[in-house]
N, C-alpha and C positions, 0 to 999 in steps of 0.2 A: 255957706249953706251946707248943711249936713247931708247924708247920704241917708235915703229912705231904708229904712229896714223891712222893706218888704216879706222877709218870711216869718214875719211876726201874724201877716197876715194871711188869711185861709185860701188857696187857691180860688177860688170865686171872685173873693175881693180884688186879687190883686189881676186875673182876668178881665174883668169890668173897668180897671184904673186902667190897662194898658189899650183895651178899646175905646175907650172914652178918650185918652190922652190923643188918638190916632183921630179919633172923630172930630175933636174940637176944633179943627180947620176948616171954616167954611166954603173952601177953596174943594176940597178933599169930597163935601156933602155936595159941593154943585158937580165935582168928576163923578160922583157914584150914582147921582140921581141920571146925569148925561148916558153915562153906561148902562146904567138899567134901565133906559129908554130904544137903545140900541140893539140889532142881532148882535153884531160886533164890531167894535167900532176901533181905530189905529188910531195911535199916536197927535198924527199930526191933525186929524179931528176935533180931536180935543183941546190942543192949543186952540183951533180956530175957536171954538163954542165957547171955550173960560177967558179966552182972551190974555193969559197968563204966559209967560216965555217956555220955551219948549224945555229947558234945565229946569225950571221948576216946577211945571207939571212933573217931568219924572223925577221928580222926590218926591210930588205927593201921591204918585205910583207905586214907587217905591214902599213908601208908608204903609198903603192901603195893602198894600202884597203882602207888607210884613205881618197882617195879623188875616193873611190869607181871604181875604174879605172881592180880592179879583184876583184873577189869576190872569196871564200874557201867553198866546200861542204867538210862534215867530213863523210868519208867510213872506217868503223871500226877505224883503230888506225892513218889512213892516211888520210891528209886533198890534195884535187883534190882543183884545181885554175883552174880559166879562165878568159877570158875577159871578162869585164863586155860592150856589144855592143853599150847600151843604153848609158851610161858614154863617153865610148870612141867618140861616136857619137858627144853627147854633149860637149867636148875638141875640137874635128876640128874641129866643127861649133862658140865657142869662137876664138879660133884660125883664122879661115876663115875672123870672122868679125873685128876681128885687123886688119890685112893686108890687106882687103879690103878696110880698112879706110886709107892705107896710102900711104901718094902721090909722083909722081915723080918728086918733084920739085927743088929739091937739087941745089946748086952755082957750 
């Protein structure tokens, strides 16, 4: 399998492929909806509610940090998650200006 040549494409594009790649877990969409049901919620919550092993929820922690979308504050031995608003903001407003761009013109 070849190596994406991503700077062929326009910063936008290749924003939207790297959120989307992170989103496509639906493990990740049931952690992010849990967290934004939450004031603040730790760790070991989360395993309890996805039902998933405590190593793999933090990769999809992990994931979800990497495109800044929650952020982790550490209280004593427990690390608290939220949504990061600002991020989240700036995804539907990516998001927005796709589908604003696309037309009903279909055969």
């Amino acid at each position: 399998m070849g190596i994406t040549k991503s700077q062929i494409f326009n910063t936008e594009q290749n924003e939207l492929a790297i959120m989307f790649k992170v989103l496509s877990n639906p493990a990740r969409i049931a952690i992010l909806q849990y967290i934004s049901q939450q004031n603040a919620c730790i760790c070991n919550d989360i395993v309890d509610e996805i039902g998933l092993a405590q190593p793999t929820i933090s990769q999809h922690l992990k994931e979800l940090k990497s495109i800044d979308l929650i952020r982790g504050e550490i209280e004593g031995k427990k690390v608290c998650y939220y949504i990061n608003l600002k991020q989240w903001k700036a995804v539907q407003a990516l998001l927005n200006s796709f589908f604003e761009t696309t037309k009903d013109n279909c055969c």
